[in-house]
N, C-alpha and C positions, 0 to 999 in steps of 0.2 A: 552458087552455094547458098540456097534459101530452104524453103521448107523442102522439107524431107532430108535435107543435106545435111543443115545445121541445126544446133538449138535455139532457141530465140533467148535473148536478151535482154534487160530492162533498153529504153530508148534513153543514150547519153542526155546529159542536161548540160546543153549549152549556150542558153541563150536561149532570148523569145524576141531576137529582133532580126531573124532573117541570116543566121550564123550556120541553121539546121534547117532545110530546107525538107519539107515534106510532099512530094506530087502525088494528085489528085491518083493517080492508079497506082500510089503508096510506094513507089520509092523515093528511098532518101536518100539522099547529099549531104554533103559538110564542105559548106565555107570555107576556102584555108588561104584564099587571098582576093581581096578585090583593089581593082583599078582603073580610072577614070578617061573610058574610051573618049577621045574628042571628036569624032565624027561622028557616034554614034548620039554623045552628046549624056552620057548616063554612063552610070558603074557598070562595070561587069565584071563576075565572079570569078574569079575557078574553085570549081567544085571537082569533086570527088562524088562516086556514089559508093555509098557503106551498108546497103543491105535494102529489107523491105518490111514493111508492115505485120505485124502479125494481127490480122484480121480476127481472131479468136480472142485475143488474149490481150485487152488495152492497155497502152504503156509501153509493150514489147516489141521488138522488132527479131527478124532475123536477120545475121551480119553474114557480109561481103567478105570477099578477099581482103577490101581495104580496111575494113573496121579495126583489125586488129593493129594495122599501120598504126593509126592514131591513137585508138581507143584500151588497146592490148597491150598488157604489163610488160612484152618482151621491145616492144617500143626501142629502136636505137637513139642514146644519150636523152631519155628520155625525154624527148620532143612533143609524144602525145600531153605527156604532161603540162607542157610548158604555152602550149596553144589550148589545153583545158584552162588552163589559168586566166589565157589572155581572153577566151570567150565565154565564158561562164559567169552568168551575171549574178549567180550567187555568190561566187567569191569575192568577184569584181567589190559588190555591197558591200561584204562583209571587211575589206580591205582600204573602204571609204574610198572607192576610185568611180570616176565617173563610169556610166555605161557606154559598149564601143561604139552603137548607132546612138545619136540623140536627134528628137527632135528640135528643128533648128527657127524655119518659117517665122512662124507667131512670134518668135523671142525678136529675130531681127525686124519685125514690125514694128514692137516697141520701143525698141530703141532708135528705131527712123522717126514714129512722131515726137520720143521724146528731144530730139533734135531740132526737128521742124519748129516745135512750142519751146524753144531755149530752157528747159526744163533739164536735159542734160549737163547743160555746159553749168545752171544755177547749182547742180547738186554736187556736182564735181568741185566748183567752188566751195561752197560753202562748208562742204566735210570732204576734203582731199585722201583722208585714209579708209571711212566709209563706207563712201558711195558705193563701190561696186554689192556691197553686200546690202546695202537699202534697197539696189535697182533690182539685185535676184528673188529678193525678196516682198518687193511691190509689183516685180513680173508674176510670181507663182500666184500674188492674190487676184489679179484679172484672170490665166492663164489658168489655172486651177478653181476659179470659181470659191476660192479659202482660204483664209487669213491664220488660222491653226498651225500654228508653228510644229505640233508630230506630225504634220502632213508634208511640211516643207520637204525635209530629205530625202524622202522615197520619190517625191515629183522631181527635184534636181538630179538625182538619180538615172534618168533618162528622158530629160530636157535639158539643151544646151541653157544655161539661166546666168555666162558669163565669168564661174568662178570654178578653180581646178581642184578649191575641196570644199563646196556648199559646207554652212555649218550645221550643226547637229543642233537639234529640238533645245539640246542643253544650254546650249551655248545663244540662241538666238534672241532669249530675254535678254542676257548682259551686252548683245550689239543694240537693242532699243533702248535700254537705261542708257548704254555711253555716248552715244549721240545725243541723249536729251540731258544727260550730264552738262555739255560743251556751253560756255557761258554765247551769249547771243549765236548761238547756228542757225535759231530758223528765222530769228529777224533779219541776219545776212540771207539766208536763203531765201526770202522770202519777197524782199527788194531784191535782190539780182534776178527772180522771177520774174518780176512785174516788171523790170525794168527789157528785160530781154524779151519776155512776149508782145509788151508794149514797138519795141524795135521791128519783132517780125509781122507783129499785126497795126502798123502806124495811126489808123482808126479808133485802136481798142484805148486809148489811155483820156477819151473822152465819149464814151458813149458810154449807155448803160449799163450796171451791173445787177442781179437780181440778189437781193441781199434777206437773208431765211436763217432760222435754224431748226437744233434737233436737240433730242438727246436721249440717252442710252442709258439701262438699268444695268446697276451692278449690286454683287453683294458684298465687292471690296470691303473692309474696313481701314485699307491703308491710302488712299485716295482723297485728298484733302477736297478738292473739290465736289465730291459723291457726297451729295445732300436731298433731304429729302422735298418734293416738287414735283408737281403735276406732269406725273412720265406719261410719255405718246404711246404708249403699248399698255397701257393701265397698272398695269403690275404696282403693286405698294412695294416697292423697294426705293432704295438712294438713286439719284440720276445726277448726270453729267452732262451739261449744256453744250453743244456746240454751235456756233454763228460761223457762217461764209459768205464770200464774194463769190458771184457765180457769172463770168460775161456771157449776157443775153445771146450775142450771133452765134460765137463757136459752141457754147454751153460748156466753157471749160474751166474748171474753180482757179479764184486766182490766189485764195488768201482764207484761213479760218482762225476761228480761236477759240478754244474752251473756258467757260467758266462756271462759278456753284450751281447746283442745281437746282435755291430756293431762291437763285434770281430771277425775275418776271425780266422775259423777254424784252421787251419796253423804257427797263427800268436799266438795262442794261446798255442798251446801245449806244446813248453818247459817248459810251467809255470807249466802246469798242470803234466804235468810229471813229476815236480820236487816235487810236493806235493804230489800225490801218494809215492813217494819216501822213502817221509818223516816220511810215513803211514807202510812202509817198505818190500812195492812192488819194490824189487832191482830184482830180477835174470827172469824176466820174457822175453818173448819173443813179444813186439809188433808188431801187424800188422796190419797196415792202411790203409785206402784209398788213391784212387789218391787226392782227396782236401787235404790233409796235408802232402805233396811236396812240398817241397824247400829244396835247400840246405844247407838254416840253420839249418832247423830243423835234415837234416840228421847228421851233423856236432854236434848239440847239443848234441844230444845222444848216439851218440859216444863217446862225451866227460863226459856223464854221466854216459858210460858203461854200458849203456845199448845195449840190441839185439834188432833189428828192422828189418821189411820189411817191402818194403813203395812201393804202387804201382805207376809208374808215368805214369801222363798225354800221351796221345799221343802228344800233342802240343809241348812238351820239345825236342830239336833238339838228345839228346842222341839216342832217342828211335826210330829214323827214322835210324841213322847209324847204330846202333844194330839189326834192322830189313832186311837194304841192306846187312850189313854183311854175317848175320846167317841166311836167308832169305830159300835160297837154299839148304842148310847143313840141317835146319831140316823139314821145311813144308811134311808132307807126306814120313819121312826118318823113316825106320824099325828101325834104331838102336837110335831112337832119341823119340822112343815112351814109355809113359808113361803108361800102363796098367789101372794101377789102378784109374788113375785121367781120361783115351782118352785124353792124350793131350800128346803134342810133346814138350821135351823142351832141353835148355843147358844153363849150369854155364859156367860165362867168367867173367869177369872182366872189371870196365870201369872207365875214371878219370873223374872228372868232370872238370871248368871251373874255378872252388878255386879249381885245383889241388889237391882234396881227391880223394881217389881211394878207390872205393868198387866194392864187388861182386854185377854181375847183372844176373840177371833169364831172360832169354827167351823162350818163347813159343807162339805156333800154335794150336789154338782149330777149329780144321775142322767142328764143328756146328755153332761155334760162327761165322766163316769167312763166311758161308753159308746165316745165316743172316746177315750179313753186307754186304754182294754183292745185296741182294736184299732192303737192308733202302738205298745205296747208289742209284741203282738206281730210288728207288722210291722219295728219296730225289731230285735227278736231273731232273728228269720227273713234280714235283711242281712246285721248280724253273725257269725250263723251261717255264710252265706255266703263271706263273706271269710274269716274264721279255717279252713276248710274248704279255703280255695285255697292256704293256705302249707306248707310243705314242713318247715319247721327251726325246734324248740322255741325259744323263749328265755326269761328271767325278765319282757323287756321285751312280749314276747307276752302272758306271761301276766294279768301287771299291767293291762295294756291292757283284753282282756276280762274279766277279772275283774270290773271296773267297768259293763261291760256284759252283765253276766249269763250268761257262760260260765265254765263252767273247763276251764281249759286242763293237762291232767294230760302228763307225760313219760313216756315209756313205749320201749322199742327199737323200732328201725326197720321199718315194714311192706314188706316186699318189694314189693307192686304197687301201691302207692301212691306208695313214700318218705316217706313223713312218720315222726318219732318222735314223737308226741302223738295222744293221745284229745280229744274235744270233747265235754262235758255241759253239758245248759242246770242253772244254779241254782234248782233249784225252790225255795229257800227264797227266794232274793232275789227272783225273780219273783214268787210269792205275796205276798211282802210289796208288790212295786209294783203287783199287782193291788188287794188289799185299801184303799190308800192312793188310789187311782184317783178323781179326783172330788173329793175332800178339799183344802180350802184355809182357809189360816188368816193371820187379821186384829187386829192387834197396836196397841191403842190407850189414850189416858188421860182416853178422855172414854166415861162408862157411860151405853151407852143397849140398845135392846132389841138382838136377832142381825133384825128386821124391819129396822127403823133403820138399822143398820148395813150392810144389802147393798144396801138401797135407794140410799145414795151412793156405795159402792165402785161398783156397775153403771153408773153415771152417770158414772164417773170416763174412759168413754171419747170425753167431747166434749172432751180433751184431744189426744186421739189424731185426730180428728177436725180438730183446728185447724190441726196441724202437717203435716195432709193436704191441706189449702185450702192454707196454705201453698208447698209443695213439688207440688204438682198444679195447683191451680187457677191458680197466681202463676207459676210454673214456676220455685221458688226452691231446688231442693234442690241447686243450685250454684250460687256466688256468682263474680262479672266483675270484681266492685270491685279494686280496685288499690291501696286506701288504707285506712286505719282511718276517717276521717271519711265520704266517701263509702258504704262498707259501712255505719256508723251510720244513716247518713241515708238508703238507701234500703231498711235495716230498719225503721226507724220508721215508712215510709212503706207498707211492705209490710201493717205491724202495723196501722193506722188504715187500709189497705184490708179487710185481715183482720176487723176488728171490721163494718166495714159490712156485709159479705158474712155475717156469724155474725147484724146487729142484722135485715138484710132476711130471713133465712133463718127467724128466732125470731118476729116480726109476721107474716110470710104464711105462719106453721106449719098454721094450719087449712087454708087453699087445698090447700097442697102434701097434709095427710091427706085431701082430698075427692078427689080425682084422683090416683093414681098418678102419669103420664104428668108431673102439675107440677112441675118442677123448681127447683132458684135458678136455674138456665141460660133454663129455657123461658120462665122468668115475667119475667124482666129482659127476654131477647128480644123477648117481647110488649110491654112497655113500652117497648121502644127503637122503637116502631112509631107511637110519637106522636111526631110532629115538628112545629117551627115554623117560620114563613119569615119573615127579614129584610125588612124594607120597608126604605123607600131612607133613611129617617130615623133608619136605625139601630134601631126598635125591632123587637118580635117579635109575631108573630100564629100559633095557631093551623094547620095544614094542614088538619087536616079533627077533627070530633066524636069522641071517647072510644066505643070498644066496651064492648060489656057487662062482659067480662074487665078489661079496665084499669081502669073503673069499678069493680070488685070491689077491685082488686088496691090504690086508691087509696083507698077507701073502711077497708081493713086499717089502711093509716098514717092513720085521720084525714083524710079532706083528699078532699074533692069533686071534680066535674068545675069547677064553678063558683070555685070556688079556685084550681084549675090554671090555668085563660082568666085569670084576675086577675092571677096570677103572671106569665104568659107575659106580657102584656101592657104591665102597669107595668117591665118586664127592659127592658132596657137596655144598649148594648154596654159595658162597663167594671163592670156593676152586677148583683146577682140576690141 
């Protein structure tokens, strides 16, 4: 009963997850029960077929004998009904119930590394009522590539993400305010973090951390910290500072904190390293940028005993004497090269100006100097330019390029020009920024070799790195919040997405070195391809058997295919 027999029909809507089957020479089936062969090792259906295609006319089909079974108003005890209900994912939505197939894979990744990195068991602790809706909510921002709270429910929707009624857009600010409500929650969380990743990585609780910040424009006015301060994206708006602990091997945050946005980096960090402290980050090894140089700060930390490397400015007059010094001794010296890093270097010693005396690192990176001979010149060549296009000396001129390696000499007026100035490049000051080219120097009070030493500076950019996931991956490098508590709470929420994305990234490190092409994006994708279906008892089954890759991929955390079916299976709506 097709064309010519019947009339055609709009095509039911009942799902877009494999509920209405359409084959390739256009007929169609309906789902009306599946269940999980064990030999075969995968779901299998029973289907019904309920008509075919109308090839003329999109959208329609022509029905079967069985269509009307299901889909026909004479339906007995209307059962069509009642299986429209249960596979229709529009009402499904509209009734706030999960969808009957979810994506399952990628979810139970993240909750394996956040396992592995004690990141679980710290959240669980520290907010017992919670957590689960921090963890669905710090899954959809790795998992969905968005931190957008209207984006949340239609992604939980259909993705397992842990919880049997996700909450709604409305409701997802008052779960960030009441968490950041909670008087010390994230200093408890924050130690029982360090103390548990310290446990499972026994190494980490004395080797290096790379220690960085950022910060983020807003147009809040409710945000006591949102001040205004030299923002990383330019924009003249208020920013909000944030500082982290980022350890160097796994590259996985261990610890942040926010502060005003018209504090100078610098100016900040004794503070902040005192609170980490406090948290009982004591044996750790920082290492910082050139922005948080000075010598108080070196002087603080020392006196806090702590180990630090602090890269300094070229600006600082230290790093000019230390470069005439050892200049010769190491540039392109066999016994001064580093293998492993290509870079040239030597431990010396140096006092400062408050008479502290620390070790200093020196070295030559023969690429980096390579580049800087050609921004130098191309920098002088602009310069040149412009000073070139002005007409009328002044001291203010002068002074200007001066500092740019011109000089600007006064002289009477050129008839076919007009200008009253000559223009000479400074070969001595050029010379000298050639000679110096390559050269950087690293200011510390803990003695180890110049190998030692650049092997963690070079590492110090999985900081840079985190604040990148952050602002790209999260799409946080502007904040919506409206509130201090709000902003808390869907920073901490950002951070414990943050670490999962940094813990999944650090366990499938080999994968991603075997294959270019593997990404945290591709490999997540591939795991969001295992999915389970709802039976009618609420529990979960399976859709079909594990590929060879997600077997791979699962095999990295520990954890079987045989594992996975257990899991799925014992889950439960309210439970996992």
């Amino acid at each position: 009963m097709y064309a010519g027999k019947s009339q055609p029909v709009p095509i039911p809507s009942v799902g877009d997850h494999g509920k209405l089957l359409i084959q390739k020479n256009g007929y169609i089936y309906y789902v009306t029960e599946s269940h999980w062969d064990k030999e075969k090792k995968r779901t299998v259906d029973n289907r019904v077929g309920i008509g075919k295609i109308d090839p003329d006319h999109p959208g329609m089909m022509f029905p079967g004998k069985a269509f009307t079974q299901f889909f026909g108003k004479s339906a007995p005890n209307d059962e069509a009904g009642e299986l429209f209900e249960r596979y229709s994912s529009e009402r499904r939505k509209e009734a706030g119930k999960l969808d009957i197939s979810l994506s399952y894979g990628s979810f139970a990744a993240l909750v394996r590394v956040a396992e592995l990195t004690g990141l679980l068991k710290a959240l669980q602790f520290a907010m017992p009522r919670l957590w689960k809706e921090v963890f669905a909510l710090s899954a959809h921002a790795v998992l969905a590539k968005c931190s957008t709270a209207q984006h949340f429910p239609t992604w939980a929707f259909r993705n397992w993400c842990g919880l049997a009624n996700p909450p709604t857009d409305s409701t997802i600010s008052r779960i960030y305010s009441e968490h950041a409500h909670a008087t010390g929650v994230y200093e408890v969380f924050f130690e029982l973090f360090r103390k548990e990743f310290h446990s499972i990585f026994p190494d980490s609780h004395e080797r290096a951390v790379a220690f960085d910040s950022t910060n983020q424009v807003t147009e809040s006015a409710g945000q006591k910290k949102a001040q205004r301060g030299k923002s990383k994206s330019g924009e003249k708006l208020p920013i909000v500072n944030t500082a982290m602990y980022v350890d160097e091997i796994t590259g996985i945050s261990l610890w942040y904190e926010h502060f005003d946005g018209n504090v100078l980096d610098k100016s900040q960090t004794p503070y902040t390293v005192k609170k980490a402290r406090q948290l009982g980050f004591e044996k750790l090894f920082l290492m910082m940028d050139r922005g948080y140089y000075s010598e108080e700060n070196a002087r603080t930390l020392s006196q806090l005993s702590l180990s630090f490397g602090l890269m300094v400015p070229e600006t600082v007059s230290i790093v000019s004497g230390l470069i005439a010094e050892w200049k010769d001794a190491i540039r392109l010296k066999e016994e001064r090269y580093i293998p492993f890093e290509d870079v040239y270097g030597v431990q010396t010693t140096t006092k400062l100006s408050s008479g502290d005396e620390y070790y200093t690192y020196v070295f030559f990176d023969e690429r980096t100097a390579h580049n800087e001979y050609v921004a130098i010149r191309t920098r002088l060549n602009y310069f040149m330019s412009e000073a070139s296009k002005r007409v009328r000396y002044s001291e203010k001129m002068k002074e200007f390029y001066a500092k740019r390696g011109i000089i600007v000499t006064k002289n009477s007026r050129d008839e076919q020009t007009g200008q009253n100035f000559t223009l000479e490049v400074d070969s001595q000051m050029l010379q000298q920024a050639v000679e110096e080219a390559g050269f950087f120097v690293i200011l510390s009070n803990r003695l180890m070799t110049a190998g030692e030493m650049i092997s963690i500076a070079r590492k110090r950019d999985c900081a840079e790195k985190a604040f990148k996931d952050l602002k790209s991956h999260f799409g946080l490098s502007r904040t919506y919040t409206h509130t201090d508590e709000t902003y808390s709470g869907k920073m901490f929420t950002a951070f414990v997405a943050l670490v999962l994305l940094q813990s999944f990234r650090w366990f499938e490190r080999q994968q991603m070195r075997t294959k270019s092409s593997d990404t945290v994006t591709t490999l997540l994708g591939e795991l969001a391809k295992y999915t389970i279906f709802m039976k009618k008892d609420g529990s979960f089954t399976p859709v079909y058997a594990m590929n060879k890759k997600q077997k791979s991929l699962f095999e990295a955390l520990n954890l079987t295919e045989a594992q996975i079916e257990e899991n799925v299976r014992q889950m439960t709506i309210g439970r996992w």
